[in-house]
N, C-alpha and C positions, 0 to 999 in steps of 0.2 A: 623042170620045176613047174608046181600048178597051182594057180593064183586064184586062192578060196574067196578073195575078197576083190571089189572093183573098186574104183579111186573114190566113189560117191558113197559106200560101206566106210573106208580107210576115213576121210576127211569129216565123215559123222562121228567118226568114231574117235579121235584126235582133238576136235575142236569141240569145247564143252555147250553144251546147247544154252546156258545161261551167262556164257561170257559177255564183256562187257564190251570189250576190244579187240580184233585180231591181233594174235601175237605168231609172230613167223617163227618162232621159239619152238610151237607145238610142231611145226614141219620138220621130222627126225628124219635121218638117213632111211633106219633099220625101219620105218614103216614105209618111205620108198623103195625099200627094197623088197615089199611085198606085192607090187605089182607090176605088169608087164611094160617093157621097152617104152611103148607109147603111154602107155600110163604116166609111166615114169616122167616124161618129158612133161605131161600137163601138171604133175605135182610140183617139179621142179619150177615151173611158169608162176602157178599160184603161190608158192613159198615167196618167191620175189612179189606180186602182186600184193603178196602180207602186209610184207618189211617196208610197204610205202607208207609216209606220212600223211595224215591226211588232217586240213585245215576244215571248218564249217563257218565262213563267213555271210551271215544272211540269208540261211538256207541252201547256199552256195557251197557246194563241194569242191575243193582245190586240192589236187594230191601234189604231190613232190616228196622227193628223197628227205627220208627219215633221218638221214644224216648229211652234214653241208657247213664243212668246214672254209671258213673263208679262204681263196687262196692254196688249199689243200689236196681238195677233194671231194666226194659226197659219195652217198649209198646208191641204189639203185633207184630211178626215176623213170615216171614214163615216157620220157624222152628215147629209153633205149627199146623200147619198145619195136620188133619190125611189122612188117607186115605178116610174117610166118604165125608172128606169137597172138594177132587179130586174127589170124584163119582158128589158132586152135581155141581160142577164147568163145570164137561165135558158134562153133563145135559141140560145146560142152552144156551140158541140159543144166541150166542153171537153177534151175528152179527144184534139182536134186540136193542142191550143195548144202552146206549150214549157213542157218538164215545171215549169221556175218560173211560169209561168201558171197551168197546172193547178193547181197545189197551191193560188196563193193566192186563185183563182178562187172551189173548191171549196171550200175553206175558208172562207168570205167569206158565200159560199149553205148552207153548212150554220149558222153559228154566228150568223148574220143570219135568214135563212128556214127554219131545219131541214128545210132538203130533202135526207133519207136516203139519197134516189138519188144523189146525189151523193156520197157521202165514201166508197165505195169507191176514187174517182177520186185523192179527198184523199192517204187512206190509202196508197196504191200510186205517188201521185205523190212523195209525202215521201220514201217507201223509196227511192226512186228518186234523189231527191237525196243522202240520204245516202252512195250508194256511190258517186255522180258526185263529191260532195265530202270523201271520207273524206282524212283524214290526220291523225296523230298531233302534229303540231306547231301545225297552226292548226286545233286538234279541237272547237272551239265549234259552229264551223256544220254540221259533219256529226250532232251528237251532240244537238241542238236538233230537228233533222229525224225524224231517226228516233223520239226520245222524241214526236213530235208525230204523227209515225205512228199506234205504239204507246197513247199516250193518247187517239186519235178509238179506235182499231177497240175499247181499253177500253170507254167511254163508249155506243159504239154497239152493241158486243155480236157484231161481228166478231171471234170463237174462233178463227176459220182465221189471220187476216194477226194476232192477236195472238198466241198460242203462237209461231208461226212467225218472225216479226219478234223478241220476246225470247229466242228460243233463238238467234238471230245475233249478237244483242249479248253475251248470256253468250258464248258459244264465241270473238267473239273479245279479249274480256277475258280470257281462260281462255290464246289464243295470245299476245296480248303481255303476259302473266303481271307486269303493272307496271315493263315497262323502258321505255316513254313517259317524254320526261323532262317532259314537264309532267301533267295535270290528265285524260287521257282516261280512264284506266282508275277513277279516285276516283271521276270525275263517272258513269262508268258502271253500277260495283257502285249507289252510292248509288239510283241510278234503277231497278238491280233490285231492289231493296229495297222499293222503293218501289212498286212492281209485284207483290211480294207471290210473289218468284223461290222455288223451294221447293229448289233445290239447293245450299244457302250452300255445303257443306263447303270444294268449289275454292275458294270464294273468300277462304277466312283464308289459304291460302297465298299468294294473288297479293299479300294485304295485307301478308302477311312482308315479302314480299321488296320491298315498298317503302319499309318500316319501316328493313329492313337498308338497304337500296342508297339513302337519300335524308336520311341523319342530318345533312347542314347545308340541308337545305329543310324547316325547320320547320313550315310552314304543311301543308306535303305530310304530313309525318310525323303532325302531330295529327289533321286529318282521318281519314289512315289507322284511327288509332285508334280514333275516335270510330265512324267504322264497324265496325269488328272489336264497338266493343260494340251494335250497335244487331243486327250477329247474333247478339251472345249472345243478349241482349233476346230475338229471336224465336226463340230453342231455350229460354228463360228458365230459364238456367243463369245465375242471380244471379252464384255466386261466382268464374266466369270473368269474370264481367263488370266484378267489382270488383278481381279482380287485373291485369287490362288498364289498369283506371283509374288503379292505380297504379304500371302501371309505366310510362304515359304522363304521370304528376306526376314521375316521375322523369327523365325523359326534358327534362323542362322545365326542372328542378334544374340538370343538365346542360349545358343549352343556355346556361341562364342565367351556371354559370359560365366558359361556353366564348367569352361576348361580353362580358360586363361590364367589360371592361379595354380592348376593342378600339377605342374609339373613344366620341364623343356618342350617338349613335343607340345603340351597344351598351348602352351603362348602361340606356334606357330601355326597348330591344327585353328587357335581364335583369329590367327590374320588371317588364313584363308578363307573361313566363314566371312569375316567381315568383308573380306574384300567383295566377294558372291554379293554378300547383302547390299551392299551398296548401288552395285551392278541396277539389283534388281527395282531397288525403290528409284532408281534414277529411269530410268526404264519405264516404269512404269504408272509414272506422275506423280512419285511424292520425293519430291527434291528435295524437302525440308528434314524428311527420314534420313535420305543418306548422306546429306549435310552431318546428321549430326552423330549417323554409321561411320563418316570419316574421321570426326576429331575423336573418337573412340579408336580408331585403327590408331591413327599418327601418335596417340597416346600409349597404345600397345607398343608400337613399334620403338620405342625412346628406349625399351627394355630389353631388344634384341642383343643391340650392342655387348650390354653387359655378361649375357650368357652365352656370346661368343669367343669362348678362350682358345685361343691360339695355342695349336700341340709344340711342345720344345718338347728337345732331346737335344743333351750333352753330344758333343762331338771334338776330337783334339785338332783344331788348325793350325796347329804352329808350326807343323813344316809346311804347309801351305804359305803360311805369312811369311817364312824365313825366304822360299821362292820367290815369294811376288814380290822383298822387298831386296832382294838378288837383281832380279830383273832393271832394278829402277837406278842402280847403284851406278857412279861416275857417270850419268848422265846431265848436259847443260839442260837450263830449261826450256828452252825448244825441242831439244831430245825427248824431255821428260812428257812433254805434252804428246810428240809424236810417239810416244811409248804405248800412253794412255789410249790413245787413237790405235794402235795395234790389236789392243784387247780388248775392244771390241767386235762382235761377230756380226754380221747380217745373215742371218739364219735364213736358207734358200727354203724356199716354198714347198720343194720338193722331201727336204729333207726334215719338215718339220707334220707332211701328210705320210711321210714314211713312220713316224713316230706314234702318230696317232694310231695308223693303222695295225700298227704291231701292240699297241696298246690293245685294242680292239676285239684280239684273239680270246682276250682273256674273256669270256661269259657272265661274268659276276658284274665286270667294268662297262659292259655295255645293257644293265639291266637297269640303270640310273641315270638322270640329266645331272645336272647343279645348275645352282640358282647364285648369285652375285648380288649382296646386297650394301647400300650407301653407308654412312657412317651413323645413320639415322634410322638402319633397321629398317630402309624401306630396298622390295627389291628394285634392281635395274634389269636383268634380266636372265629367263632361264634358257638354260642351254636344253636343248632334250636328249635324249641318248643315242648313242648309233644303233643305224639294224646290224648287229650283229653278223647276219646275213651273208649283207653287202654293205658295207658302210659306206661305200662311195654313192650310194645312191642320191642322199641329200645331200648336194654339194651346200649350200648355205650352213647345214649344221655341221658336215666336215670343216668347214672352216672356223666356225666360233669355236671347236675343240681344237685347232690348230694353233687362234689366237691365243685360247686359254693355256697352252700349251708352253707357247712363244712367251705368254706371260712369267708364267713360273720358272725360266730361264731367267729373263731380264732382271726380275726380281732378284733373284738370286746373284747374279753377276754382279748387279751394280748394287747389293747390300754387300758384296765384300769383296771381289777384286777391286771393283771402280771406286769402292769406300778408301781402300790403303793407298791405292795411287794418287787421290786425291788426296788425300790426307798429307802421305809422302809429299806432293808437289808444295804444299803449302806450309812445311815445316823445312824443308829446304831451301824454299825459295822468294826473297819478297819480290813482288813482281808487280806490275801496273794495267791498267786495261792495255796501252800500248803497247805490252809487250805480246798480248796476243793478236796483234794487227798480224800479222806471215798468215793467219789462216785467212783469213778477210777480204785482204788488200786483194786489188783487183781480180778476186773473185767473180768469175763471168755466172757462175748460177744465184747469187745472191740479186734478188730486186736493185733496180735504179735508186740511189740515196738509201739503200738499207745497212750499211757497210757498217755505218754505227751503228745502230741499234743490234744487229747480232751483236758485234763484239762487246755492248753490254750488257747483253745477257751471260754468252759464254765466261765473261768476268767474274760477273755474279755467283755463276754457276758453279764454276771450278774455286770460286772462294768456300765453298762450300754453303751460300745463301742459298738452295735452286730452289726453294717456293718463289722466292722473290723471280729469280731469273727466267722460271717457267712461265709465267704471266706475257713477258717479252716473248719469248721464243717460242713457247705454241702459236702464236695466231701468227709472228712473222715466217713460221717454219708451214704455215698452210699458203700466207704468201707466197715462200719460193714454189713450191709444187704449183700452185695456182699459174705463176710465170711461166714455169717450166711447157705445164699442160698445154698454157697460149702461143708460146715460140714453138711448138708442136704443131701448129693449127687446131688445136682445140677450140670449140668455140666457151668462154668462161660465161656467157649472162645466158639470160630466159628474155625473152620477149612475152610481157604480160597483154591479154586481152585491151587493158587499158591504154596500148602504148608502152609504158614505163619498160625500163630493162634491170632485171634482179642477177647480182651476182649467184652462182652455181652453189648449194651445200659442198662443204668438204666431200661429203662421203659421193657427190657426183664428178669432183674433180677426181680423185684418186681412179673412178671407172673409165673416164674419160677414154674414149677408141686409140683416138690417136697418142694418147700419152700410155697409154697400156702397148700398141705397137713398138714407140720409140725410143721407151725408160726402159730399166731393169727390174723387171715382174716380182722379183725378189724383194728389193728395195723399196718398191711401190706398198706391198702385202705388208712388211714391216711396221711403216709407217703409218698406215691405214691402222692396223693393231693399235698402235702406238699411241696415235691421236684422236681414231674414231670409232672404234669397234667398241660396244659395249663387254663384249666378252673378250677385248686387248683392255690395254691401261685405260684408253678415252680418255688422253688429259686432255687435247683439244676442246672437246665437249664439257666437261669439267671446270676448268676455265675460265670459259667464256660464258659458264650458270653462276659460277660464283662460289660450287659446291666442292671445288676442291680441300679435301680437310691440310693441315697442317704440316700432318703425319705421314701423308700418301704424297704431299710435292714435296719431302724432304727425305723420302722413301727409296729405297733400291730401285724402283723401277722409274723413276724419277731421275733418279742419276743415269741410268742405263740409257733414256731417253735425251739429255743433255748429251752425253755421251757421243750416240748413236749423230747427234746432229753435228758434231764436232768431226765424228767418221764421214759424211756425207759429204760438208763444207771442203774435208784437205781431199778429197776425190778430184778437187778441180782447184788446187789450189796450187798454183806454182813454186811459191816458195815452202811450203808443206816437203814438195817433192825432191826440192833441193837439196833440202836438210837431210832427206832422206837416201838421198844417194850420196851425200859427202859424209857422212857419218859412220865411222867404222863401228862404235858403238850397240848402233839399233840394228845391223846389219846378223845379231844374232835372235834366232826364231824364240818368240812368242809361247811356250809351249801352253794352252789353255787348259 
């Protein structure tokens, strides 16, 4: 056979000269099989070399596998790269290829191999992209390119294609003076800035006139501004810097009352304005501005509540109920409470990061935080989303979706098994605080003289009062752990600069070393949820502000929490365990 064509003919001829993107798509068999053995091998190299993903953070090129299924698998990466596949790379006249070759050929050999001879090739191939793919509406991929230009011949000390290549991007920032209706000329100054451009002056006017001409694209509008101050920053003209600041708090004020009536979305698009503005006037010396940007928020915020409806959907539980009130049948009331105590779960740590995780798979799920807000429309705190990635990577936020997680359980459980058990206990039975002393009495993890006060809460509790009862029982149930963490050797105070000694936050006892070595991690993470986590219940913290609503301490999760501390207490309670082994009764399983 005789090969009219060489692989630098073939891949001109394949890869369209004005593309925007390498696509390994255009790499077919039947035009590999127009040329020889060795050929073959470099097309096959470069097809994989295609199929890589490639990120542009900050002029910084990062490749990695185009595909990267958590847990799965992925595409090809240059990881798999050998040494064979660098000999044939450094081989190959790159400066034949098509210019999307070139770049990410050279690219690939400089940031892999730092081979210098190469990245003028880079350098000059980017630039080349850029003006192949310039245009102001789809301005990501031309404005990626040229920044990637510009940051090799930085990095490499290329003077000539750096001067030259930045004085092309100012100049024509400078011609389309911010009538782009989207994001080129923002994303452009930003990166001269960032380049260390020494001619700002032009560029407060281009920022004007995006300022003036783009008053309902907010997003466009702040940025602008933030720019305008990050020139002052570099002339370090403070006090232009702080009058910009604030006339961009104002600009927020503004905005805020120009949506707040418009619609859902508006209300919340005016909290987050106001909340910025405030920021900014506080910041910036006028207290008395977002003094009065706050009672304007807390105002807004009284109206959240109301357009937050809660989704129902019908569902038939009555074999459910017929079950659960199976379960409770011919039981004394010591049984009955040990019953309750059964159906309860402490949901292990591991099996609550398995959940998330598999949550996680799904790309739609991990493309969004949530936000958790009071009964006052104000928030407490946002969750942000997993990388998808790797979701293990932030363990702090894998955990607030574990808490969040654990929450929607608890809720659930103790809105309606722990609801009919309770219910049941207290239509069957009239009963006294003393008759729940068997969990109490000489209970060794209950505090010194605490014996009564649990058993008044749990009274309260399971009468079904638990706002009343949770007031008791949070702060005594930080006591027990607090105990616990000190018979551990924990140390519970701070010793203050002043002498003085301060007992330890909740949320530093539950981290506590030695109470994390000697408790059950399980148990521990629960409770923490429970009592202190913003993104768990936080009734501890609730509380003890005073901001617990009415609704929330007589709430499923509420009960789940009483509950849970009733599971804890017969853990170490002897006579709990009595009953439990002389009872033929309870002796049949739980099915949850």
């Amino acid at each position: 056979m005789q090969y009219q064509l060489d692989i630098y003919s073939v891949l001109n001829e394949i890869i369209i000269p004005d593309s925007r993107e390498l696509d390994a798509d255009c790499f077919r068999e039947k035009d590999c099989e127009r040329l020889s053995e060795g050929e073959q091998e470099i097309f096959k190299l470069l097809k994989k070399i295609a199929s890589l993903g490639v990120k542009y953070k900050e002029g910084e090129a990062v490749f990695s596998p185009a595909i990267e299924i958590y847990g799965k698998g992925r595409s090809f990466g240059l990881q798999d790269m050998t040494e064979d596949d660098y000999v044939i790379l450094e081989k190959i006249e790159v400066s034949r290829l098509p210019v999307l070759l070139q770049a990410r050929v050279a690219d690939i050999l400089w940031t892999e191999r730092k081979d210098y001879k190469i990245v003028p090739v880079a350098i000059k191939a980017y630039h080349e992209l850029y003006n192949i793919t310039f245009d102001l509406e789809n301005w990501p991929t031309c404005l990626r390119y040229i920044k990637r230009s510009i940051t090799l011949a930085a990095k490499t000390g290329a003077k000539k294609f750096y001067d030259k290549y930045r004085k092309e991007v100012f100049d024509k920032v400078i011609e389309v003076n911010g009538e782009d209706k989207y994001f080129f000329s923002i994303s452009a100054i930003e990166f001269l800035i960032l380049q260390k451009w020494k001619d700002c002056e032009p560029l407060f006017a281009v920022l004007d006139n995006i300022i003036e001409k783009s008053e309902d694209n907010v997003h466009k509008v702040e940025l602008a501004y933030e720019l305008k101050s990050k020139l002052f920053s570099k002339k370090q003209d403070n006090d232009a810097m702080m009058k910009n600041n604030l006339q961009l708090a104002l600009f927020y004020e503004k905005s805020a009352d120009k949506v707040r009536d418009k619609d859902v979305q508006g209300i919340f698009n005016a909290e987050r304005y106001l909340q910025k503005a405030i920021f900014l006037y506080r910041n910036n010396g006028s207290a008395d501005k977002g003094e009065t940007a706050h009672r304007k928020l807390l105002d807004l915020q009284k109206q959240i509540p109301k357009l937050m409806i809660p989704i129902t959907a019908k569902r038939d539980f009555t074999k459910n109920y017929e079950k659960i009130v199976k379960l409770f049948e011919h039981l004394s009331f010591e049984e009955h409470v040990v019953r309750i105590v059964q159906c309860v779960s402490f949901y292990s740590k591991e099996s609550l990061k398995k959940k998330v995780l598999e949550d996680a798979v799904n790309p739609i799920a991990c493309l969004f935080g949530s936000g958790i807000k009071n009964g006052k429309g104000q928030t407490l705190i946002d969750i942000p989303p997993l990388d998808i990635n790797n979701p293990e990577s932030d363990i702090n936020v894998l955990e607030m979706h574990m808490h969040q997680n654990a929450l929607i359980m608890e809720e659930m459980k103790g809105g309606f098994l722990l609801k009919i058990a309770i219910d049941l206990l207290n239509e069957r039975f009239e009963y006294t605080k003393n008759d729940l002393s068997f969990i109490v009495k000489g209970n060794p993890i209950i505090p010194e003289g605490r014996e009564n006060i649990f058993l008044s809460a749990l009274y309260y509790g399971l009468k079904d009062d638990i706002y009343v009862a949770l007031h008791i029982l949070a702060p005594q149930t930080e006591k027990l752990f607090r105990n616990i963490a000190e018979n551990t050797g924990g140390i519970m105070y701070t010793l203050e600069n002043n002498g003085s000694s301060q007992e330890k936050l909740l949320t530093s006892i539950f981290d506590t070393p030695e109470l994390v070595e000697c408790y059950d991690n399980d148990i521990l993470f629960l409770f923490k949820g429970l009592m202190n986590e913003k993104a768990g219940a936080n009734i501890r913290n609730e509380i003890a502000h005073g901001i617990m609503s009415e609704n929330k301490g007589n709430g499923g999760v509420a009960r789940f929490f009483l509950c849970a501390v009733l599971k804890l207490l017969s853990l170490t309670s002897k006579e709990y365990y009595k009953i439990l082994q002389e009872s033929d009764a309870l002796k049949r399983i739980v099915d949850e």
